[in-house]
DRENKEMAR-799160 format. One record per residue: residue in three letters; residue number from 1; y, x, z of N, C-alpha, C in turn. Coordinates in steps of 0.1 Angstrom, whole numbers, padded with zeros to 4 digits. Example, Ala and Ser with C-alpha at 12.3 -4.5 7.8 and 13.67 -1.06 7.14 Angstrom:
// residues 2
r, k, n.yy, n.xx, n.zz, ca.yy, ca.xx, ca.zz, c.yy, c.xx, c.zz
ALA, 1, -0057, 0132, 0078, -0045, 0123, 0078, -0033, 0132, 0078
SER, 2, -0022, 0128, 0071, -0011, 0137, 0071, 0000, 0129, 0079
END
This chain:
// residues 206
r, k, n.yy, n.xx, n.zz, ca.yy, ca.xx, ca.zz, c.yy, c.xx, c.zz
UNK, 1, -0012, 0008, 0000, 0000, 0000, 0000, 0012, 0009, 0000
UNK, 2, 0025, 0001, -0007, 0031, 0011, -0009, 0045, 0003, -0006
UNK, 3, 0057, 0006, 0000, 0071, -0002, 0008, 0079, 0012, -0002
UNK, 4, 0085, 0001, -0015, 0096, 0014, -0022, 0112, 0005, -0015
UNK, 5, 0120, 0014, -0013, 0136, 0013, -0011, 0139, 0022, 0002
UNK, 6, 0152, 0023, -0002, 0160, 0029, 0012, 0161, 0026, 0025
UNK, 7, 0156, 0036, 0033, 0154, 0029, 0044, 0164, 0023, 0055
UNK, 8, 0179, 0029, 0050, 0188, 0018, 0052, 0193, 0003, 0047
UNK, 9, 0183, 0000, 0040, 0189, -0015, 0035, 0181, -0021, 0046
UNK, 10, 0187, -0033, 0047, 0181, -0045, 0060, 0171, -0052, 0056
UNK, 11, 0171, -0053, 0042, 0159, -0057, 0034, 0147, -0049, 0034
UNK, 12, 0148, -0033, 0028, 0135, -0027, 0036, 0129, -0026, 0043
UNK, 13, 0140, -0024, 0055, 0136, -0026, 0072, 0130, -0037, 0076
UNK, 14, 0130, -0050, 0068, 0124, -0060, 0072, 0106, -0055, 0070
UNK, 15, 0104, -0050, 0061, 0091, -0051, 0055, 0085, -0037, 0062
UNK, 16, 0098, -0029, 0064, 0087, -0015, 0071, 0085, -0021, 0090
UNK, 17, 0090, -0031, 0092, 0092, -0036, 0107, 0080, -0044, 0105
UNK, 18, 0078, -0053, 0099, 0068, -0059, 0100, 0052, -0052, 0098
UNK, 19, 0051, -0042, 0088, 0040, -0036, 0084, 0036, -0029, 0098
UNK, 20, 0046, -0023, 0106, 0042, -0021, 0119, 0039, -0029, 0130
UNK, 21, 0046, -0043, 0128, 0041, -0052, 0140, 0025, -0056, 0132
UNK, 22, 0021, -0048, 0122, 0011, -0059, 0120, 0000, -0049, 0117
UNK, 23, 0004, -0036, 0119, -0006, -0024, 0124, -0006, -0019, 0114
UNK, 24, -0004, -0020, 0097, -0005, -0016, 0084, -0004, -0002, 0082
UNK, 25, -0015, 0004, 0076, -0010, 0019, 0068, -0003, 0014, 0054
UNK, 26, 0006, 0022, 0052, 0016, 0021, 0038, 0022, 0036, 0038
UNK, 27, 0027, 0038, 0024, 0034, 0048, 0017, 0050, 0046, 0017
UNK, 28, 0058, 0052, 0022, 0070, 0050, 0020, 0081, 0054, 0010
UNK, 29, 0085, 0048, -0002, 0095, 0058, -0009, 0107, 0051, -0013
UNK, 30, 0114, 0062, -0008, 0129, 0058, -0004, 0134, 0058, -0017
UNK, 31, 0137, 0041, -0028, 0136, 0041, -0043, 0155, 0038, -0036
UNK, 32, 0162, 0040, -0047, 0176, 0037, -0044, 0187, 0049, -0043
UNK, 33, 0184, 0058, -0047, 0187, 0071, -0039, 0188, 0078, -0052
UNK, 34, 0195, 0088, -0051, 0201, 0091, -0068, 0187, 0101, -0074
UNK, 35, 0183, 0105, -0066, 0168, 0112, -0076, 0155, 0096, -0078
UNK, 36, 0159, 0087, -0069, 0147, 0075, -0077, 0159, 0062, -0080
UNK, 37, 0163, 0061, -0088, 0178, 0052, -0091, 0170, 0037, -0098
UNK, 38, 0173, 0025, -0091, 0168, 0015, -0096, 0172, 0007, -0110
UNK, 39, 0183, 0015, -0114, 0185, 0010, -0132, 0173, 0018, -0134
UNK, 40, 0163, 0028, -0135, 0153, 0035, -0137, 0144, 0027, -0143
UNK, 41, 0136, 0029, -0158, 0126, 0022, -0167, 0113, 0018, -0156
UNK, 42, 0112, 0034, -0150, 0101, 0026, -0141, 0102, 0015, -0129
UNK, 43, 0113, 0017, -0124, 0116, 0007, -0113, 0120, -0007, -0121
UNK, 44, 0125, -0007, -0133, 0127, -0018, -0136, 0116, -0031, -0140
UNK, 45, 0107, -0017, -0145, 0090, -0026, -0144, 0081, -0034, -0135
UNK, 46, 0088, -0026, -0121, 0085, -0032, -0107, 0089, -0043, -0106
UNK, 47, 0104, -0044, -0108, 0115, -0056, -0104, 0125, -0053, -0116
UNK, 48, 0124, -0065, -0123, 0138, -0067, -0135, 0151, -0066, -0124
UNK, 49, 0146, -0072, -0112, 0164, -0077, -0103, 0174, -0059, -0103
UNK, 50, 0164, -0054, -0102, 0167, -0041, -0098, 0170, -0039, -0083
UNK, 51, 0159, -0046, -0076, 0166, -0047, -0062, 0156, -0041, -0055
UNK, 52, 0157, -0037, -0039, 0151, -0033, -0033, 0149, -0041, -0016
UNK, 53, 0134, -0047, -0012, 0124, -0038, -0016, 0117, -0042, -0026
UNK, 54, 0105, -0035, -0025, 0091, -0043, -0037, 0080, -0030, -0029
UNK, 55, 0075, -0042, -0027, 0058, -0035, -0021, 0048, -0036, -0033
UNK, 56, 0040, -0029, -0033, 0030, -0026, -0039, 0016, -0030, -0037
UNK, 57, 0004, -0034, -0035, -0002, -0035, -0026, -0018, -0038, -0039
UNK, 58, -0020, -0027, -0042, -0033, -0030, -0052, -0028, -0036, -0065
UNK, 59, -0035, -0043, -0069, -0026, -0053, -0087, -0015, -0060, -0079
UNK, 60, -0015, -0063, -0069, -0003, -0074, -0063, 0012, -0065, -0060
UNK, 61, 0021, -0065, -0067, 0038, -0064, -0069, 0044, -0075, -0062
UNK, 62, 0049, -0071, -0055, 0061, -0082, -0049, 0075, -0076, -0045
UNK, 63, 0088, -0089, -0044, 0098, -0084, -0046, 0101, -0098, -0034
UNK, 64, 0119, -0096, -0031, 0117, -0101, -0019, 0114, -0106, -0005
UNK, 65, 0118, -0098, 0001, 0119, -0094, 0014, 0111, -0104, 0024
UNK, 66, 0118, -0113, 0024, 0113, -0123, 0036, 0099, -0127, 0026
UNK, 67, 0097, -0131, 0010, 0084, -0134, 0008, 0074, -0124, 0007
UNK, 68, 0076, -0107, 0011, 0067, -0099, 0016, 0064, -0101, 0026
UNK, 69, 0069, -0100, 0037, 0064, -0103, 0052, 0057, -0109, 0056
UNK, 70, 0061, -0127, 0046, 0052, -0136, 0050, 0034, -0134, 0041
UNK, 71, 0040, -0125, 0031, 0029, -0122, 0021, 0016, -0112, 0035
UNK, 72, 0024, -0105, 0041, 0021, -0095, 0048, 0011, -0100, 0058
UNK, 73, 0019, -0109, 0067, 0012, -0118, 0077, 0002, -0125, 0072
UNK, 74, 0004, -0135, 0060, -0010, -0142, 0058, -0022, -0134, 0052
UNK, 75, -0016, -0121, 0043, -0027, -0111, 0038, -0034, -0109, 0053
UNK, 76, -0029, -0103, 0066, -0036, -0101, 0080, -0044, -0117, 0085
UNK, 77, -0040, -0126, 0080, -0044, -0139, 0089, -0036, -0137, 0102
UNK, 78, -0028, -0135, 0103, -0018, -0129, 0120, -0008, -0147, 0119
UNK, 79, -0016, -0154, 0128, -0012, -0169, 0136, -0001, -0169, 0141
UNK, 80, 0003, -0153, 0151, 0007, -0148, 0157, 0024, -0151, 0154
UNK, 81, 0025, -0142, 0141, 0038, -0135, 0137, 0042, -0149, 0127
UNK, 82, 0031, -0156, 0120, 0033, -0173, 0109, 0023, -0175, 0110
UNK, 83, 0025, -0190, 0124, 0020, -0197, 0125, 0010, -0208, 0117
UNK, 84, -0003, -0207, 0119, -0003, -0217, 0111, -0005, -0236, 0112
UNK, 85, -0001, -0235, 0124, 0004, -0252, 0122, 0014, -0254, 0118
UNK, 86, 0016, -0268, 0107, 0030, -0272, 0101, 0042, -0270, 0104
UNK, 87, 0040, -0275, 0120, 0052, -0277, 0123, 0064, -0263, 0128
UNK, 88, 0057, -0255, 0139, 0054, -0242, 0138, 0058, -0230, 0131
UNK, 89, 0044, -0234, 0117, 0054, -0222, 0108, 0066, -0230, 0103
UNK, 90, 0070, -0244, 0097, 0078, -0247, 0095, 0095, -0240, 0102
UNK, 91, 0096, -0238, 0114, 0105, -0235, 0120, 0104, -0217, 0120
UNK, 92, 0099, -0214, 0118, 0097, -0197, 0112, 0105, -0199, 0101
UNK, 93, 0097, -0207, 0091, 0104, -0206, 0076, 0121, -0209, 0076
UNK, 94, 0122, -0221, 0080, 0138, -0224, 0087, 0145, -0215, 0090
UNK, 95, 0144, -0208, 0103, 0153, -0195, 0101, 0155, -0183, 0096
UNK, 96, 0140, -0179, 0089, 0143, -0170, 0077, 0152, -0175, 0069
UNK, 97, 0149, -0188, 0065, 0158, -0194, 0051, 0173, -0196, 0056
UNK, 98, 0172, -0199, 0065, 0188, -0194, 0075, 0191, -0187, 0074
UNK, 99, 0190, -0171, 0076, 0195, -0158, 0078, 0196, -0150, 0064
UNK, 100, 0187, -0158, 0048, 0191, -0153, 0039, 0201, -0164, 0032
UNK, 101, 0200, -0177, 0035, 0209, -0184, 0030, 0227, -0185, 0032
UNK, 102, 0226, -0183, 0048, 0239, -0184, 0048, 0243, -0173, 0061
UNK, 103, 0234, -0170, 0070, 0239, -0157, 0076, 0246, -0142, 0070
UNK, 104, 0236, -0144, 0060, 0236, -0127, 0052, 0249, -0129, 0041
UNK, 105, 0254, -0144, 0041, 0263, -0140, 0026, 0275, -0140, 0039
UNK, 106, 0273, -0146, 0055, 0289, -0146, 0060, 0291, -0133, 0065
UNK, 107, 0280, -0125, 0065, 0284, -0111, 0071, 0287, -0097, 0059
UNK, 108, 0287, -0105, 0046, 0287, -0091, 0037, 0295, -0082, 0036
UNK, 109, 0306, -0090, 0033, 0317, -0086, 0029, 0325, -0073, 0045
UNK, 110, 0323, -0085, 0052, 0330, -0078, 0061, 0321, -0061, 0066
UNK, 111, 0309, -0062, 0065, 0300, -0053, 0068, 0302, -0042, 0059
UNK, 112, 0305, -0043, 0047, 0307, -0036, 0032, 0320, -0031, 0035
UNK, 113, 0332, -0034, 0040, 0339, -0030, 0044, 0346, -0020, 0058
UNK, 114, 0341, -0027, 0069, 0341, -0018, 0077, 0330, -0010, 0081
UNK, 115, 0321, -0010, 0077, 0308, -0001, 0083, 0303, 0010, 0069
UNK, 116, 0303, 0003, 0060, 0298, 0010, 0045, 0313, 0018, 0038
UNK, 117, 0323, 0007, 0039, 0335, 0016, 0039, 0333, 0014, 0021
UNK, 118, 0330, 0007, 0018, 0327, 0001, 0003, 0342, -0001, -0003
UNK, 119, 0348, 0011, -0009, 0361, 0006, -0017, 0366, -0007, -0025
UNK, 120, 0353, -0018, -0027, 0354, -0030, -0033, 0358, -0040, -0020
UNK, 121, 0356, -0031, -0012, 0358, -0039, -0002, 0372, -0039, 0013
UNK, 122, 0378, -0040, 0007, 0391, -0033, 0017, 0400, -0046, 0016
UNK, 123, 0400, -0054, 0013, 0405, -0067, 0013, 0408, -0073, 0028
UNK, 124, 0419, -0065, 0030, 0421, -0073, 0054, 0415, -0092, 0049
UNK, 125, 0424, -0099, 0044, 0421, -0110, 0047, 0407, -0112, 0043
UNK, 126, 0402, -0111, 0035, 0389, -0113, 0028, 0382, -0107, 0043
UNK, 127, 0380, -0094, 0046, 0373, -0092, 0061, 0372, -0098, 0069
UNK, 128, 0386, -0105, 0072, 0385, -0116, 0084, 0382, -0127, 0083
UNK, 129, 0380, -0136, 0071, 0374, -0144, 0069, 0361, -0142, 0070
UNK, 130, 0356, -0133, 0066, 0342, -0129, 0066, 0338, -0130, 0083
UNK, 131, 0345, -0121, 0091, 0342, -0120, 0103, 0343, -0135, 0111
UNK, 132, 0352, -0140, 0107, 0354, -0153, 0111, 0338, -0164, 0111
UNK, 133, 0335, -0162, 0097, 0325, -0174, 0089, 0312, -0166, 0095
UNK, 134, 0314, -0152, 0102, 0300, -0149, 0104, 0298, -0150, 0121
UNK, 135, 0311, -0148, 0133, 0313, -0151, 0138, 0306, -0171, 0149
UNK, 136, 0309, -0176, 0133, 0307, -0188, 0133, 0291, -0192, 0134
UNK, 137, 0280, -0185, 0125, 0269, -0182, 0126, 0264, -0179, 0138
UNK, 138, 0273, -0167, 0140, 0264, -0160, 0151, 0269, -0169, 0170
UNK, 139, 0274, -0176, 0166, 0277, -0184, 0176, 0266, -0202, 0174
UNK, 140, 0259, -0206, 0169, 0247, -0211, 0161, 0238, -0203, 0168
UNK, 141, 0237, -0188, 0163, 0222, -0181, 0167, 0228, -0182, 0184
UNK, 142, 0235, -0180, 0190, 0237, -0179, 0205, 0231, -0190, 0209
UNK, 143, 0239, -0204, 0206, 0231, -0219, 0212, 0218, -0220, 0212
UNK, 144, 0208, -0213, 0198, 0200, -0215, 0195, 0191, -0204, 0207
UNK, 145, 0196, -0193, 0208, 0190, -0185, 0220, 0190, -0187, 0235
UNK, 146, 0201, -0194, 0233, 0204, -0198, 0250, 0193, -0212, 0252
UNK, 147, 0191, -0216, 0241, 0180, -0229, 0244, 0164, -0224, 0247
UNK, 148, 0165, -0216, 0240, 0148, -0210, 0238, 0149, -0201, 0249
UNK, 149, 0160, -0192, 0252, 0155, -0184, 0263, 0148, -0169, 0259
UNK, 150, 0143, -0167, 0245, 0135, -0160, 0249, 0134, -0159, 0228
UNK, 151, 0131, -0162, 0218, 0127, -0159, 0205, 0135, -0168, 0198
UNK, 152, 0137, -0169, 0183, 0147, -0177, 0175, 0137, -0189, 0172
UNK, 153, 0125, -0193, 0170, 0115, -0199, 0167, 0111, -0205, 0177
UNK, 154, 0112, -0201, 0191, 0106, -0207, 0201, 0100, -0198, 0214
UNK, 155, 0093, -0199, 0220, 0089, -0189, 0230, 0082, -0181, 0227
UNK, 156, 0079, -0177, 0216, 0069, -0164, 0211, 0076, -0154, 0198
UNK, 157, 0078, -0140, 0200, 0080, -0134, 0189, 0074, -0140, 0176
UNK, 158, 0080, -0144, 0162, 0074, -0145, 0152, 0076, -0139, 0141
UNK, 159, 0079, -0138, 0130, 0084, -0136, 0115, 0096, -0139, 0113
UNK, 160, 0103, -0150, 0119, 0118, -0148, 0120, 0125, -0142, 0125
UNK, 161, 0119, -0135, 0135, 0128, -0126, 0147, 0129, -0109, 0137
UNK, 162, 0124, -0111, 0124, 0127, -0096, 0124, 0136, -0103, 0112
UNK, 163, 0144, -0108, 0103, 0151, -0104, 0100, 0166, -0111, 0104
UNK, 164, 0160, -0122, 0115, 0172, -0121, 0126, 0173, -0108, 0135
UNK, 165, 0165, -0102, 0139, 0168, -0092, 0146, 0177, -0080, 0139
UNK, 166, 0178, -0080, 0129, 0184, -0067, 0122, 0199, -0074, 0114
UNK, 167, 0200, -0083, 0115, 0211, -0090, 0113, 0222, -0088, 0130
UNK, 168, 0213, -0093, 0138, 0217, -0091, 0154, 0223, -0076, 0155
UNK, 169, 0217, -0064, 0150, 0216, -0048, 0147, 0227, -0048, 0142
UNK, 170, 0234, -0055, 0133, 0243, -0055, 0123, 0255, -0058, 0131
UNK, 171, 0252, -0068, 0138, 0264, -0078, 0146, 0270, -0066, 0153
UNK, 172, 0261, -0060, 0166, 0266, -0050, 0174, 0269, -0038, 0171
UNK, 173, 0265, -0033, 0159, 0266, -0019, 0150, 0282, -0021, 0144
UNK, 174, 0292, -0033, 0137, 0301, -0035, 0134, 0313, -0036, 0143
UNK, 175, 0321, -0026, 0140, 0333, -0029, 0143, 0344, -0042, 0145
UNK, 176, 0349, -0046, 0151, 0359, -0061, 0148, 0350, -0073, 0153
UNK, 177, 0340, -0071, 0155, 0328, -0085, 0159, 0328, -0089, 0176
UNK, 178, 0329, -0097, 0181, 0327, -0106, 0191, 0316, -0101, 0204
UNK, 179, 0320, -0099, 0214, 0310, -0093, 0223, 0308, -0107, 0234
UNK, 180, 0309, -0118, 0230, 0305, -0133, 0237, 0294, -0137, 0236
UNK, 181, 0285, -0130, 0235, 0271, -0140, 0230, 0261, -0134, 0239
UNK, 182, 0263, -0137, 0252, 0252, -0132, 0264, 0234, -0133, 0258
UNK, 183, 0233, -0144, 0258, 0220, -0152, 0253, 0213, -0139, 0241
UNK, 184, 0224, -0136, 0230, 0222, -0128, 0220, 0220, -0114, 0224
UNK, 185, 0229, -0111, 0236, 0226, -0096, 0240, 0214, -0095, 0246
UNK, 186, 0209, -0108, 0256, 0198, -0105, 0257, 0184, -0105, 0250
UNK, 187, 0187, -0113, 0244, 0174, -0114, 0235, 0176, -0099, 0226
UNK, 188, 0185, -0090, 0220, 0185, -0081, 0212, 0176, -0071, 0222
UNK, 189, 0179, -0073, 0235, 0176, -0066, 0243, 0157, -0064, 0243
UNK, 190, 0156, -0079, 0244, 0142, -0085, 0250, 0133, -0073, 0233
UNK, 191, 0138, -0077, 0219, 0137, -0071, 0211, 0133, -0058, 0210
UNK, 192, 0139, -0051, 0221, 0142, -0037, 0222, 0130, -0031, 0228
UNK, 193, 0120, -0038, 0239, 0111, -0037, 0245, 0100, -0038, 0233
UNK, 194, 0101, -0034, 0219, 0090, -0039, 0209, 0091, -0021, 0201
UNK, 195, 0084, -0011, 0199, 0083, -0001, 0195, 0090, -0002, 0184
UNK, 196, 0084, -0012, 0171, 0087, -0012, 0161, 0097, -0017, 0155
UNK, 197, 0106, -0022, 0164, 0126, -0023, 0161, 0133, -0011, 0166
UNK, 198, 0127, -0005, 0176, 0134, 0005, 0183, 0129, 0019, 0168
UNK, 199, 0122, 0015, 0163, 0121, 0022, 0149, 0129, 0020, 0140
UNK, 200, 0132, 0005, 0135, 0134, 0002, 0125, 0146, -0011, 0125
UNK, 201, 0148, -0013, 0136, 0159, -0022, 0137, 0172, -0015, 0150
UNK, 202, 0165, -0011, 0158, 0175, -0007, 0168, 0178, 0012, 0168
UNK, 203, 0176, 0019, 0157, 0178, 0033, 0153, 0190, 0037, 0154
UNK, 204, 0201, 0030, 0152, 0219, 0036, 0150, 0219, 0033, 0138
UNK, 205, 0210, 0030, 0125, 0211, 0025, 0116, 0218, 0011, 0108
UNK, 206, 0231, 0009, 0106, 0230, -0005, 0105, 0226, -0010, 0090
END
């Protein structure tokens, strides 16, 4: 098995986070990087998107992030990480589709700017809107934490908690962002007690 991209995208990190919660041997190669560049004929064969990641895994190619993990878990049969009662994994799926739907587009900009330092991105008002709209989110994930007490899904680590958790990584790694969200510190915390964030989500990496 093979996890290609940089191992600073949050998208990678999702897939090299889970391959360890889920015990997996894999190859890592860090595609994105000016000696393996994803306009590249071969990487484009991988993924037209030109994006990263894309796992490998025998004849099976896959691209996007959150549908590797879940690819990852059911390839293990792991109940555990996606559930398999309806209801259950339903609410796994929910807040993954949450955190790529509308968490990830309120934090971009602003993230691209002050942490990446992205020249496309220097726009004050455009940042603060961003920080505002993500702000807004991350006050959603607080209620949602302070209710459960304990995981985004419910009382048990699952499949949603890793790429809420590296989003969470993102929140406190950023400059200009909100230090109100007790519930959220703790649970990043509770997070922290898991080997394989303290690898790959909790590093200094944002």
């Amino acid at each position: 098995m093979k996890v290609l991209g940089r191992e600073n995208s949050i998208n990678v990190r999702k897939v090299l986070w889970a391959c360890d919660e889920l015990g997996l041997s894999y190859e890592h190669e860090a595609w994105g990087l000016e000696d393996r560049p994803l306009a590249s004929e071969e990487f484009q064969k991988l993924n037209p998107n030109g994006k990263i990641p894309v796992l490998i895994d025998g004849e099976t190619t896959l691209s996007e992030s959150n549908t590797i993990i879940r690819y990852l878990a059911n390839r293990e049969g792991n109940h555990d990480l996606y559930p398999a009662e309806p209801a259950r994994r339903a609410a796994v799926d929910m807040w993954m589709d949450w955190q790529a739907a509308e968490l990830n587009p309120a934090w971009r900009y602003a993230f691209h700017g002050l942490v990446r330092n992205n020249p496309n991105n220097r726009d004050e008002m455009r940042i603060q809107e961003s920080l505002d709209q993500w702000t807004k989110h991350m006050d959603m994930l607080e209620t949602r934490l302070a209710g459960t007490a304990a995981y985004v899904a419910g009382n048990a680590f699952t499949l949603a908690d890793i790429p809420i958790g590296l989003a969470v990584n993102r929140w406190f790694m950023t400059p200009g962002t909100s230090y109100r969200h007790p519930a959220t510190a703790e649970y990043y915390e509770r997070l922290s007690e898991r080997p394989a964030f303290l690898r790959h989500g909790r590093n200094g990496v944002a």
